[in-house]
C-alpha positions in Angstrom: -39.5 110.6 54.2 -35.8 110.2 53.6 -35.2 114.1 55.0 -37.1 113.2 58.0 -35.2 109.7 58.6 -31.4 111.7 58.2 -32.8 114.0 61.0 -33.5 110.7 63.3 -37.3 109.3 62.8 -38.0 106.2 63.1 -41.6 105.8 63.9 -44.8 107.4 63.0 -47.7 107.0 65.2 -51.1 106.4 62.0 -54.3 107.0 63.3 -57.2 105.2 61.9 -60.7 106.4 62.5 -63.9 104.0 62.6 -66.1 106.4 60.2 -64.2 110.2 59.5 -66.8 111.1 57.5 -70.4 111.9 57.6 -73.6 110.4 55.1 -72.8 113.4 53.2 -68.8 112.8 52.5 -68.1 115.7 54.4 -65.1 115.3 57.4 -66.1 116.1 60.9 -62.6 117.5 61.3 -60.9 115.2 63.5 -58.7 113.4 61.2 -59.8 111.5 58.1 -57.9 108.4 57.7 -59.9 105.5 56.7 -58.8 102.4 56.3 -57.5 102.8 52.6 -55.4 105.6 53.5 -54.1 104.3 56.6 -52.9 101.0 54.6 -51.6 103.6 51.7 -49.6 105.1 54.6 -48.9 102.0 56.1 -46.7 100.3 53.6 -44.9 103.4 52.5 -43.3 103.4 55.6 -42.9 99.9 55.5 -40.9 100.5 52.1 -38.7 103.5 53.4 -37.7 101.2 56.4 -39.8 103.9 58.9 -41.6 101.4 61.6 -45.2 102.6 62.7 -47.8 102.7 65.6 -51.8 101.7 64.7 -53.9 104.3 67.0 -57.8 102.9 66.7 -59.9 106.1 67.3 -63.5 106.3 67.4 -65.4 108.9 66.2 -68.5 110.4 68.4 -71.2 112.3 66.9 -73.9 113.9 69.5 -77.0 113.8 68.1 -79.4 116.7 69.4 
């Protein structure tokens, strides 16, 4: 984090997805941040002085 701030970060956009995986645990690829990672990510910006965007995304499965 700190090698990315000395080359002039200072935001990081976190995506958090409504349901990244499927009934079987399995990803569907198009990110997997749940909540719980998103808030681990969350504050350790927050700690490192980095500020941060929340980008809700929603995950669409088709259903043949």
């Amino acid at each position: 984090m700190e090698l990315l701030k000395r080359y002039g970060m200072n935001l990081v956009r976190l995506r958090l997805w409504n349901n990244p995986y499927s009934e079987a645990g399995e990803p569907y690829g198009a990110g997997t941040n749940d909540l719980e990672k998103t808030v681990t990510m969350a504050r350790r910006l927050k700690r490192a002085g980095v500020d941060w965007l929340l980008i809700l995304a929603a995950i669409v499965v088709w259903l043949r």
